[in-house]
VMD Tcl script that builds the backbone (N, CA, C; Angstrom):
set m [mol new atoms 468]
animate dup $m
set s [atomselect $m all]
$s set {name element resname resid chain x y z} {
  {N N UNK 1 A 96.156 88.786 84.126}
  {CA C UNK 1 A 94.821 89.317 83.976}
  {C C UNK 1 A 94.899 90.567 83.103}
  {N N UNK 2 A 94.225 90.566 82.122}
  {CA C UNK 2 A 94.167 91.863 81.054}
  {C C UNK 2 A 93.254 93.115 81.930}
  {N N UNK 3 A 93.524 93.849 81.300}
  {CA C UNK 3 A 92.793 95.398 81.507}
  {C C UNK 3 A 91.544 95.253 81.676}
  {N N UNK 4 A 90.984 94.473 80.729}
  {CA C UNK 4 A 89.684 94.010 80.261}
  {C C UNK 4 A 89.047 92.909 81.434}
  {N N UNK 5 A 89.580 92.258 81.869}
  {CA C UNK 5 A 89.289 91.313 82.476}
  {C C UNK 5 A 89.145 92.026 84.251}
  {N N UNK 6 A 89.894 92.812 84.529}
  {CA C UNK 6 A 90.083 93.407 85.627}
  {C C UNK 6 A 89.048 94.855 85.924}
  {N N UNK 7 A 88.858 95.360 84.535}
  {CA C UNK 7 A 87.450 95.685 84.469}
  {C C UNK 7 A 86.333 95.059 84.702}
  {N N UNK 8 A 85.884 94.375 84.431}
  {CA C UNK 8 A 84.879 93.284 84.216}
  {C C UNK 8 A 84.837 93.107 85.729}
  {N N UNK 9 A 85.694 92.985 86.063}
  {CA C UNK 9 A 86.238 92.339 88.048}
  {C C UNK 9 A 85.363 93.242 88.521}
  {N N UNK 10 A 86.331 94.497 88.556}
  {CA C UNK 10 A 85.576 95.494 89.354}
  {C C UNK 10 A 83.878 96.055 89.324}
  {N N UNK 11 A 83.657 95.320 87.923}
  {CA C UNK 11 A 82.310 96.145 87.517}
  {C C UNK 11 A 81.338 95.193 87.698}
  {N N UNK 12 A 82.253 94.045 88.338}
  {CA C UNK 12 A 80.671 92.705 88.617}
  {C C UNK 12 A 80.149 92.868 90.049}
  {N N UNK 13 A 80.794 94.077 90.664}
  {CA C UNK 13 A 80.305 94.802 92.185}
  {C C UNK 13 A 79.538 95.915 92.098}
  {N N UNK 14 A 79.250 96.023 90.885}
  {CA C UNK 14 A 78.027 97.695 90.666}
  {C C UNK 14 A 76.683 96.328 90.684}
  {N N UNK 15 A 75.204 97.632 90.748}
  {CA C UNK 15 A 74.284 96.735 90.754}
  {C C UNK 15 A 74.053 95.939 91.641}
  {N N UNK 16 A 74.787 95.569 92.563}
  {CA C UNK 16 A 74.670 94.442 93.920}
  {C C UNK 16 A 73.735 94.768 94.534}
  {N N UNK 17 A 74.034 96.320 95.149}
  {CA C UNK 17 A 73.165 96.530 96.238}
  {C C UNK 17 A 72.521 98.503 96.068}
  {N N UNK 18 A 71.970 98.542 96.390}
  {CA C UNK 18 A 72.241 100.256 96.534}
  {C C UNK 18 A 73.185 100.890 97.288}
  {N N UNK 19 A 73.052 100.248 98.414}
  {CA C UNK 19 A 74.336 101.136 99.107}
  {C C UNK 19 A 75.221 100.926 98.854}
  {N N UNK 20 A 75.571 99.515 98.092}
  {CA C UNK 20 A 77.182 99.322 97.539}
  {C C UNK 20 A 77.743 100.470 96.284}
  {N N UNK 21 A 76.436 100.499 95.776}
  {CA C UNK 21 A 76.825 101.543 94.504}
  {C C UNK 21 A 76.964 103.356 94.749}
  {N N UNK 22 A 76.058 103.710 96.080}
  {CA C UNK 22 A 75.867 105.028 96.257}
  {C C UNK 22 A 77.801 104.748 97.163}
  {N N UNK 23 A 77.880 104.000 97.832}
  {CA C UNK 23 A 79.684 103.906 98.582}
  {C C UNK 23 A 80.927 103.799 97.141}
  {N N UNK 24 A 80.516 103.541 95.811}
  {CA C UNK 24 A 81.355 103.521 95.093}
  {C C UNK 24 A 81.043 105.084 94.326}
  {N N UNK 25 A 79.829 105.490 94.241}
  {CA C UNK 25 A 79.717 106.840 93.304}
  {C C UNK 25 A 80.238 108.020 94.638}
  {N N UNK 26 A 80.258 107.679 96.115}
  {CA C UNK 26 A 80.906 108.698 96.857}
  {C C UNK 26 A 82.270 108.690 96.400}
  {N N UNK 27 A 83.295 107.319 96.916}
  {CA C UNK 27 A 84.028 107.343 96.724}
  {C C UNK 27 A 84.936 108.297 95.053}
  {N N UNK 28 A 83.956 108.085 94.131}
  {CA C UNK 28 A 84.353 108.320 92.747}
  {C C UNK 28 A 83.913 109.779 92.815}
  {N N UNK 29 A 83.240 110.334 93.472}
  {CA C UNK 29 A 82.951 112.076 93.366}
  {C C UNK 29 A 83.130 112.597 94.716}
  {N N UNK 30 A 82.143 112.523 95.277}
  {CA C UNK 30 A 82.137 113.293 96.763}
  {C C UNK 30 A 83.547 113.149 97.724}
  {N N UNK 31 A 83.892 112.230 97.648}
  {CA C UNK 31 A 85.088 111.575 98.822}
  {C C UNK 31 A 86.346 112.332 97.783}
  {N N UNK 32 A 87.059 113.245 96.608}
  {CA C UNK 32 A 87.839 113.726 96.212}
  {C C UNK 32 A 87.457 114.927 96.923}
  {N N UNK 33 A 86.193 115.555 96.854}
  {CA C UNK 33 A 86.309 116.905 96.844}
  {C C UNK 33 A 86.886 116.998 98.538}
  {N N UNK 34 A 86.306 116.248 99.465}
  {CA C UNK 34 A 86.689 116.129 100.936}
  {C C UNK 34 A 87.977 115.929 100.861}
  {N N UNK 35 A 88.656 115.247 100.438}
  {CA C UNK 35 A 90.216 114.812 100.546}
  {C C UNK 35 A 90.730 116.378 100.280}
  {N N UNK 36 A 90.626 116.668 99.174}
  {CA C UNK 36 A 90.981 118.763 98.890}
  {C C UNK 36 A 90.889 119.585 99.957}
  {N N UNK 37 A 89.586 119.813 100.821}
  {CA C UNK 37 A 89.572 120.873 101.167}
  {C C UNK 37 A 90.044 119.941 102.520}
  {N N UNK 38 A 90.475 118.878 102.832}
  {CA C UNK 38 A 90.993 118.129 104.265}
  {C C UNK 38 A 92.547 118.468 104.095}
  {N N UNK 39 A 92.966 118.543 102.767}
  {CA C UNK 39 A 94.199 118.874 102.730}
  {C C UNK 39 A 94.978 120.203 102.740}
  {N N UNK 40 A 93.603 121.093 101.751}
  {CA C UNK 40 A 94.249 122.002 102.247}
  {C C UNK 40 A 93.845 123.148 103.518}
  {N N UNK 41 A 93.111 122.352 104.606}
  {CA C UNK 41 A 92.702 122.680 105.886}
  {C C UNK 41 A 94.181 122.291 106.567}
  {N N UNK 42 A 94.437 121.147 106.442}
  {CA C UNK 42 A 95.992 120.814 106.841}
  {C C UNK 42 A 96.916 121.389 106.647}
  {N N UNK 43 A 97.252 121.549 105.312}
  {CA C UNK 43 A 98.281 122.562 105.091}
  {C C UNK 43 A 98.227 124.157 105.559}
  {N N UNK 44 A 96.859 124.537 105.841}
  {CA C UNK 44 A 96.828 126.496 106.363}
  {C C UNK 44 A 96.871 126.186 107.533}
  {N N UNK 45 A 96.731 125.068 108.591}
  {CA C UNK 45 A 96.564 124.905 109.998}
  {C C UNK 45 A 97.434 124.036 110.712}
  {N N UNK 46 A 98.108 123.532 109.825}
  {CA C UNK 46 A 99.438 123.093 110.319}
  {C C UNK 46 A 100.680 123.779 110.560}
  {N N UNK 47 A 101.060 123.493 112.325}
  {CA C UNK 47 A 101.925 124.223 112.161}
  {C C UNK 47 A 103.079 122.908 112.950}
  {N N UNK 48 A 103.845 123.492 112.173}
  {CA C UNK 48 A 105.618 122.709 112.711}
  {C C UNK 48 A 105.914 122.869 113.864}
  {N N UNK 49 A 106.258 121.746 114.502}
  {CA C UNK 49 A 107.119 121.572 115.805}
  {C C UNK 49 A 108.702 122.040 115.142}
  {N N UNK 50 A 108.521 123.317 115.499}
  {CA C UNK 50 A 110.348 124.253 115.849}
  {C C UNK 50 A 110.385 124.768 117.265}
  {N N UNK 51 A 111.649 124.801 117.407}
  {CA C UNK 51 A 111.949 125.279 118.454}
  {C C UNK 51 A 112.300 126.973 118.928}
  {N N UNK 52 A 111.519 127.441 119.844}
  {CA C UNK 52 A 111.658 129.208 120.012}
  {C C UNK 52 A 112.903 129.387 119.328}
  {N N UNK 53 A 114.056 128.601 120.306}
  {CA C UNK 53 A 115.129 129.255 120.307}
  {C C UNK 53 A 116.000 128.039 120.651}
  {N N UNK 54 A 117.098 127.579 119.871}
  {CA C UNK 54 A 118.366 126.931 120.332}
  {C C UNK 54 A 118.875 127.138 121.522}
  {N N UNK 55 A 119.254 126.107 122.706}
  {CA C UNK 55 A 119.683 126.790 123.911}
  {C C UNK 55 A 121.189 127.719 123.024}
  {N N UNK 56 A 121.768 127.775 122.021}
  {CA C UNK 56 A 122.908 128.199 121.702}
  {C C UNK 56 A 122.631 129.217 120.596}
  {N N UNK 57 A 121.350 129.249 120.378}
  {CA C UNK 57 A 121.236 130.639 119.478}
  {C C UNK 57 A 121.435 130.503 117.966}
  {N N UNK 58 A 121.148 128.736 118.010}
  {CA C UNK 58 A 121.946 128.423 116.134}
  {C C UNK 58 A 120.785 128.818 115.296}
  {N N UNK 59 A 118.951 128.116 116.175}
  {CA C UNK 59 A 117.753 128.858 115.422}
  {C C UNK 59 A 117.198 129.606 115.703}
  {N N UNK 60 A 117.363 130.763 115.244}
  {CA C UNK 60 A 116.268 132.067 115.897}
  {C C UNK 60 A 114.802 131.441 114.989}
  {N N UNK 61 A 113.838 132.296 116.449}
  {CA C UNK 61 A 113.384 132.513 116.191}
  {C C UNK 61 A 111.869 132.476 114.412}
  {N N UNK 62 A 111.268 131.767 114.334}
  {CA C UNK 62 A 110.514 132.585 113.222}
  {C C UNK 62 A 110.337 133.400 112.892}
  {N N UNK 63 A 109.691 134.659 112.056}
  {CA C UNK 63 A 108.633 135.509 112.449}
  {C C UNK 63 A 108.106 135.281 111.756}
  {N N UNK 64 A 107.127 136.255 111.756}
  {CA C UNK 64 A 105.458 135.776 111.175}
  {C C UNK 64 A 105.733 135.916 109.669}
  {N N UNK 65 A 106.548 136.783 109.423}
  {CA C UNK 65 A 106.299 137.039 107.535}
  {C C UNK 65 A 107.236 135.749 107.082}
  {N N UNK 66 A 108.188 135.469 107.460}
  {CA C UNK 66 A 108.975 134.015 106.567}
  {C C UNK 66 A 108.277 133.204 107.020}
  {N N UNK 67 A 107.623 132.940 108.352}
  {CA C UNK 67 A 106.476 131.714 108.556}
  {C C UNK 67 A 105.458 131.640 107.264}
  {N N UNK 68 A 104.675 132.797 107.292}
  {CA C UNK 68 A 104.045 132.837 106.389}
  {C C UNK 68 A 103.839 132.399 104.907}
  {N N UNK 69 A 104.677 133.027 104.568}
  {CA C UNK 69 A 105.758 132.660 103.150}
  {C C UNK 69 A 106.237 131.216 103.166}
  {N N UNK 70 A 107.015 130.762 103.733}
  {CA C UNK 70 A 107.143 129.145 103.836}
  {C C UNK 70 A 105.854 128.784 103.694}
  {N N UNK 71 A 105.042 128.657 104.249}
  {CA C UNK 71 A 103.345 128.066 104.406}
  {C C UNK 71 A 102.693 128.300 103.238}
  {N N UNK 72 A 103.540 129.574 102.450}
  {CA C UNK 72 A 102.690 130.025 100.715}
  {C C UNK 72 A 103.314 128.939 100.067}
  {N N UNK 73 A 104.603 128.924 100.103}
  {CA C UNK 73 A 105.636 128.300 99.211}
  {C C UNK 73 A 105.336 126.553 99.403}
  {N N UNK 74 A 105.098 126.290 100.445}
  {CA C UNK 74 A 104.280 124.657 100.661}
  {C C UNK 74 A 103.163 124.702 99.986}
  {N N UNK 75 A 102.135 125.299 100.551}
  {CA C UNK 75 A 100.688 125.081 99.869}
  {C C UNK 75 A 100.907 125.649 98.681}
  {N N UNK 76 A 101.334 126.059 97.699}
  {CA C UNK 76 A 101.342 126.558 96.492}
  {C C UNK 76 A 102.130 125.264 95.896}
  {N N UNK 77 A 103.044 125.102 95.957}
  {CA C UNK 77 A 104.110 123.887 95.557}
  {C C UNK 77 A 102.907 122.852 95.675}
  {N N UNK 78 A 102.426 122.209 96.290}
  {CA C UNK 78 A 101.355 120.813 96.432}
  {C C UNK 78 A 99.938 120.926 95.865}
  {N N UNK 79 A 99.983 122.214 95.541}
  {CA C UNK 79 A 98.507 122.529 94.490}
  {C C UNK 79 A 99.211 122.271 92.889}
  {N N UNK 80 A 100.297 123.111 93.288}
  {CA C UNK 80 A 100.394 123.732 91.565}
  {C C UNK 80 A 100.796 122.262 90.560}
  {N N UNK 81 A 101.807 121.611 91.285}
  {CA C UNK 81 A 102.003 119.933 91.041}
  {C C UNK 81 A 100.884 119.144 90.863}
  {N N UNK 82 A 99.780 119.138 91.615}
  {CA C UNK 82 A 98.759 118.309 91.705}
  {C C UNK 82 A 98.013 118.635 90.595}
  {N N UNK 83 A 98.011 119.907 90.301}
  {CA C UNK 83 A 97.392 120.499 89.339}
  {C C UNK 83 A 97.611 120.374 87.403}
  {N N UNK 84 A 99.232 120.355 87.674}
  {CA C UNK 84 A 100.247 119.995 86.772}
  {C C UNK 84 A 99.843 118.786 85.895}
  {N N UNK 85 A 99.698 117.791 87.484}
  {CA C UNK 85 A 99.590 116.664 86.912}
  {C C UNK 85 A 98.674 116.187 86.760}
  {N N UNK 86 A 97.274 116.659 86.942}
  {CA C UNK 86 A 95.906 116.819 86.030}
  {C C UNK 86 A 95.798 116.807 84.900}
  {N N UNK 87 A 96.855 118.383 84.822}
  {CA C UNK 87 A 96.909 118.992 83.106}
  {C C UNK 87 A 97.529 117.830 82.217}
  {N N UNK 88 A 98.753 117.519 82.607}
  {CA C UNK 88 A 98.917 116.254 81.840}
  {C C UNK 88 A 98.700 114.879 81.495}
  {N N UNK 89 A 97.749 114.390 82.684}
  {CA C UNK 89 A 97.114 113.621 82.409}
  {C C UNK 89 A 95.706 113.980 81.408}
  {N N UNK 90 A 95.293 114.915 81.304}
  {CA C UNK 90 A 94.336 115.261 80.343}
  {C C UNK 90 A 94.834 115.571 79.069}
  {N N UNK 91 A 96.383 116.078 79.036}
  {CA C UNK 91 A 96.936 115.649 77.634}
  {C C UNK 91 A 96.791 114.984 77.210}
  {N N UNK 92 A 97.419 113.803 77.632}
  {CA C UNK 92 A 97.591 112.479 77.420}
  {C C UNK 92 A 96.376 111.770 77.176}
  {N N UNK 93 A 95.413 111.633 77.810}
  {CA C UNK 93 A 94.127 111.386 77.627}
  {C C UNK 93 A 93.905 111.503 76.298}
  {N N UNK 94 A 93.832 112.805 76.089}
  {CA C UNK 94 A 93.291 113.152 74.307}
  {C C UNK 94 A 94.449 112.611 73.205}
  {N N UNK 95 A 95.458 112.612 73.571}
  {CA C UNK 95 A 96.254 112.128 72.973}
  {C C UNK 95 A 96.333 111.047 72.500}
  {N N UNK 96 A 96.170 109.755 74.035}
  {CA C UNK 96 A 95.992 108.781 73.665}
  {C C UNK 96 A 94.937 108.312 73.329}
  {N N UNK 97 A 93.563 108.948 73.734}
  {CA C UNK 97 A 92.377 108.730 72.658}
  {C C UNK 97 A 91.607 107.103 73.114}
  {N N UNK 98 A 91.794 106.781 74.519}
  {CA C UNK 98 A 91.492 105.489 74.797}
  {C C UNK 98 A 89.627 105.887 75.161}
  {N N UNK 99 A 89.048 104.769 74.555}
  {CA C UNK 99 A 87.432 105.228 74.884}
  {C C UNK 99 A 86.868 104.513 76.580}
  {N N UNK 100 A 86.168 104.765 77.114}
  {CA C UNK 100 A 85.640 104.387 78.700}
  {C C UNK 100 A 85.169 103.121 78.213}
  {N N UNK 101 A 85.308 102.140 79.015}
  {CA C UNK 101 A 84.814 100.781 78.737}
  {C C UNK 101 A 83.088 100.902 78.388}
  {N N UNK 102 A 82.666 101.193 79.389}
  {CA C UNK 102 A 81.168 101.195 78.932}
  {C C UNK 102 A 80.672 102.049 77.148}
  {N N UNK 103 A 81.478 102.217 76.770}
  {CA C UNK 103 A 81.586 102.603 75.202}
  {C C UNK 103 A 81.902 101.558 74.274}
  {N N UNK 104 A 82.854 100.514 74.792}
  {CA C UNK 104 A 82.729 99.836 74.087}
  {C C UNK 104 A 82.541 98.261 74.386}
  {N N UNK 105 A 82.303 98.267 75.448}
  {CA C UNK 105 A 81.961 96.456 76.277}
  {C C UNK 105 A 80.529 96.202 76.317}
  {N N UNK 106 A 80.054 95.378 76.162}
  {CA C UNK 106 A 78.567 95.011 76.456}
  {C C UNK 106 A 78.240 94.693 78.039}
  {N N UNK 107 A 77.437 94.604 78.404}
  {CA C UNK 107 A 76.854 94.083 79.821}
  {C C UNK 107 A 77.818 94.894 80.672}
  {N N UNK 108 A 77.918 96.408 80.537}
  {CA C UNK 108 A 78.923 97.277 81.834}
  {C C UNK 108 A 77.931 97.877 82.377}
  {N N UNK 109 A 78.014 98.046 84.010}
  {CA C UNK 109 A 77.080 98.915 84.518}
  {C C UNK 109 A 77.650 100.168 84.492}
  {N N UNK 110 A 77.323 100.942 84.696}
  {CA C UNK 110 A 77.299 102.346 84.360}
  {C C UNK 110 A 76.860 103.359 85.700}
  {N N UNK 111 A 77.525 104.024 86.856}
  {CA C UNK 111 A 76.825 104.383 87.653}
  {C C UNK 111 A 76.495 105.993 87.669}
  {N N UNK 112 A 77.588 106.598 86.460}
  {CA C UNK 112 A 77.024 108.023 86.611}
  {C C UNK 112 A 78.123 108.190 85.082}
  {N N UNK 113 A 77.675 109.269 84.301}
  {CA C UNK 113 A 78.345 109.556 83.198}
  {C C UNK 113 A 79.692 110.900 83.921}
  {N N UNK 114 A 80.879 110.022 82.977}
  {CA C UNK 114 A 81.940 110.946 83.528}
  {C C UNK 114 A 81.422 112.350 82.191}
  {N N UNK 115 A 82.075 113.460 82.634}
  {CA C UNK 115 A 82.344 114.296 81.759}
  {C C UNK 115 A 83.117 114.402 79.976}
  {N N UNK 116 A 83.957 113.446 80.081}
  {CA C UNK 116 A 84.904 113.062 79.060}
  {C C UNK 116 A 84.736 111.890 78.344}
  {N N UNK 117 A 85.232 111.641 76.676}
  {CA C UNK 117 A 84.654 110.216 76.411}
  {C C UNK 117 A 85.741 109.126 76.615}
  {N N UNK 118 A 87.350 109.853 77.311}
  {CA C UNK 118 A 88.504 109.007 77.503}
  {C C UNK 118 A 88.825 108.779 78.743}
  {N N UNK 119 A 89.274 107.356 79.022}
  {CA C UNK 119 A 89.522 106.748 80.309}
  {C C UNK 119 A 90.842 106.694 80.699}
  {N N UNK 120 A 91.574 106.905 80.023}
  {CA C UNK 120 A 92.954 106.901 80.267}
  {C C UNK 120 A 93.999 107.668 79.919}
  {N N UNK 121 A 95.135 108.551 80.275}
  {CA C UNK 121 A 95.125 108.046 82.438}
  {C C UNK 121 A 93.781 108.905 82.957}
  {N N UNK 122 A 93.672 108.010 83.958}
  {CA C UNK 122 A 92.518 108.896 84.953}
  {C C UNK 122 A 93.136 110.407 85.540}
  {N N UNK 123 A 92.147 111.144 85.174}
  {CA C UNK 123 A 93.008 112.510 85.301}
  {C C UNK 123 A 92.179 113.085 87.422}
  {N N UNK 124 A 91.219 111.983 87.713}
  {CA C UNK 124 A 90.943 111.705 89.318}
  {C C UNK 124 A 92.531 110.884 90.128}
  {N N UNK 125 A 92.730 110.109 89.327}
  {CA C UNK 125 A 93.437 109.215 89.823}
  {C C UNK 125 A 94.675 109.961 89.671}
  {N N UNK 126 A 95.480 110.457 88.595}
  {CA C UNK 126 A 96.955 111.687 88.716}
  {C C UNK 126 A 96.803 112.775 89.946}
  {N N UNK 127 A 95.244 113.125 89.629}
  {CA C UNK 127 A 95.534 114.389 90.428}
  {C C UNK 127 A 95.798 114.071 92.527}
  {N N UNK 128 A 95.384 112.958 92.590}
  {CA C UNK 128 A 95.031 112.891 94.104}
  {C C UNK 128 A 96.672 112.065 94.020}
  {N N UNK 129 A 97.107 111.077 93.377}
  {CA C UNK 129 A 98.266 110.517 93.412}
  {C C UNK 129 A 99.344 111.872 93.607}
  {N N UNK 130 A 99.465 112.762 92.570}
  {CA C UNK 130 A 99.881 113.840 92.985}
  {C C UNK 130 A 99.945 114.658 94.236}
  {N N UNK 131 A 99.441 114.947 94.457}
  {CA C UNK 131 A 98.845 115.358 95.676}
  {C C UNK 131 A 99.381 114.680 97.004}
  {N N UNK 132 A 98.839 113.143 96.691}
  {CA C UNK 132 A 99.907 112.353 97.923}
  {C C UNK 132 A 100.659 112.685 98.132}
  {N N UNK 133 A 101.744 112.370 97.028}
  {CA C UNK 133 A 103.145 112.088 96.546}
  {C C UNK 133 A 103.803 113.444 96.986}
  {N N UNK 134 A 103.285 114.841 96.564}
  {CA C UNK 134 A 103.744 116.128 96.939}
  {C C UNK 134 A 103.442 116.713 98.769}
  {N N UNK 135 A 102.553 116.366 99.172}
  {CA C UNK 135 A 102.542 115.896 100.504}
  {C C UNK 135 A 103.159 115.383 101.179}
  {N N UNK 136 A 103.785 113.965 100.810}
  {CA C UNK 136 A 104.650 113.099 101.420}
  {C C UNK 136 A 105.808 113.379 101.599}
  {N N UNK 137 A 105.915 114.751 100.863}
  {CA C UNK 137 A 107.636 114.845 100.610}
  {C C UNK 137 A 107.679 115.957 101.931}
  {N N UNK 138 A 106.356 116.599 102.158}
  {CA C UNK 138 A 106.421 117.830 103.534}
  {C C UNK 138 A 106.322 117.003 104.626}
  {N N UNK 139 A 105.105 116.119 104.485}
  {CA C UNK 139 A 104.370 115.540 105.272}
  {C C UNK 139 A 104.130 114.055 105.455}
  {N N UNK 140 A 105.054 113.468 105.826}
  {CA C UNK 140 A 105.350 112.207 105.612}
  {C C UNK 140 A 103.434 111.455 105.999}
  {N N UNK 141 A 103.438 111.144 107.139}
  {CA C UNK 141 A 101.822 110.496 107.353}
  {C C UNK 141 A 100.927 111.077 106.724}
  {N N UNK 142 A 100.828 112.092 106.387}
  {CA C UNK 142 A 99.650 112.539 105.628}
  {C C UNK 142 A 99.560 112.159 104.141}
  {N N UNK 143 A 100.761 112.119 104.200}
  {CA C UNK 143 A 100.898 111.384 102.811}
  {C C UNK 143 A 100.692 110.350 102.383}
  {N N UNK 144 A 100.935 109.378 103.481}
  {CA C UNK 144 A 100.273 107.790 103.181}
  {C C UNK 144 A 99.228 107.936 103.769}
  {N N UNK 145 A 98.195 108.840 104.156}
  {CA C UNK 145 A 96.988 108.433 104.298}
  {C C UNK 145 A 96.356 109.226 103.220}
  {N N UNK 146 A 96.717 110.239 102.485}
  {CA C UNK 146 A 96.394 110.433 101.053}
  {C C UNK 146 A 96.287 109.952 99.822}
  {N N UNK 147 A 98.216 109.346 100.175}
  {CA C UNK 147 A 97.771 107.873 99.030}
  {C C UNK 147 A 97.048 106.916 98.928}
  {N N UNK 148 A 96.176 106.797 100.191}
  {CA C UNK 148 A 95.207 105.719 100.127}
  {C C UNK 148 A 94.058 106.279 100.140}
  {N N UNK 149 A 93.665 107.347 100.438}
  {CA C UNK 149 A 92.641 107.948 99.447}
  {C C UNK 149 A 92.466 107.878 98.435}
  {N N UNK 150 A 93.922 108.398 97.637}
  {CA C UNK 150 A 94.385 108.562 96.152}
  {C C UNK 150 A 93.773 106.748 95.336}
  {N N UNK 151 A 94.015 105.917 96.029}
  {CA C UNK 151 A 93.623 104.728 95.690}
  {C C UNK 151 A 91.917 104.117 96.138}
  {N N UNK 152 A 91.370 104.761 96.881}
  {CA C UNK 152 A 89.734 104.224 96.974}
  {C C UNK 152 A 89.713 105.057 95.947}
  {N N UNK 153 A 90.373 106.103 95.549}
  {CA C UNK 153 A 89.271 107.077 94.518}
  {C C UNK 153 A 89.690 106.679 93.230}
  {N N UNK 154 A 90.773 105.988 92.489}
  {CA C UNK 154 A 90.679 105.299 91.371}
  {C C UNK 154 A 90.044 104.000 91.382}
  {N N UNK 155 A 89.982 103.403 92.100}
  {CA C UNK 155 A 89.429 102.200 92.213}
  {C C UNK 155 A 88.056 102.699 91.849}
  {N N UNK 156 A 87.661 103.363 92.854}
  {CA C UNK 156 A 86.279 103.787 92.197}
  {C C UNK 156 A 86.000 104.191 90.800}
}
mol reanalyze $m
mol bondsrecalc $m
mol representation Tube
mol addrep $m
């Protein structure tokens, strides 16, 4: 199945219904910005199962300032990546110069104008894949339930 053809797939489900289309324009806007601030509610309010103290004294203790700091050094690391990989997917984008189907296909529905006139890579779709992926490596489950965020929201 071509690019083209798998477009066409997905885009013979716009127009169906209203609510089918207002559940695909959430998914494609509203449902990213929630995944963000769900994640990084997770990351400032998550806290690790450690232990006070080794019965043998091998882990002291936390305290609050290297707790802290670890918790910068996580949430900073899973933004700045996610972020990264925005930026370069919007390189690339201009670079590669690919136009949005509804620019150049006939009979495409159209449910809201993106900002940009290039479709590829999706710089929605890097950034939340990112994001998973940098998650998964702290946060194993959160991570596969990000990546499947990361995937209703390109699909959309």
């Amino acid at each position: 199945m071509s690019d083209i053809q798998f477009f066409k797939f997905l885009n013979s489900f716009v127009g169906r219904s209203a609510l089918g289309d207002q559940v695909i324009i959430f998914f494609a806007t509203t449902f990213g910005i929630l995944v963000v601030i769900a994640a990084a509610a997770f990351l400032f309010w998550h806290l690790e199962k450690r232990a006070e103290a080794s019965p043998v004294g091998l882990w002291p203790r936390e305290n609050e300032w290297s707790g802290f700091l670890r918790k910068f050094r996580e949430i900073s690391l899973v933004f700045i990546v996610s972020a990264l990989a925005w930026g370069v997917s919007t390189l690339l984008k201009n670079l590669i110069d690919h136009p949005r189907p509804y620019a150049v296909l006939d009979g495409v529905y159209k449910l809201f104008s993106p900002n940009d006139p290039y479709s590829l890579p999706s710089g929605h779709a890097t950034f939340f894949a990112a994001l998973a992926t940098a998650l998964y490596f702290h946060h194993n489950r959160v991570g596969y339930w990000l990546a499947f965020a990361a995937f209703l929201i390109g699909l959309a």
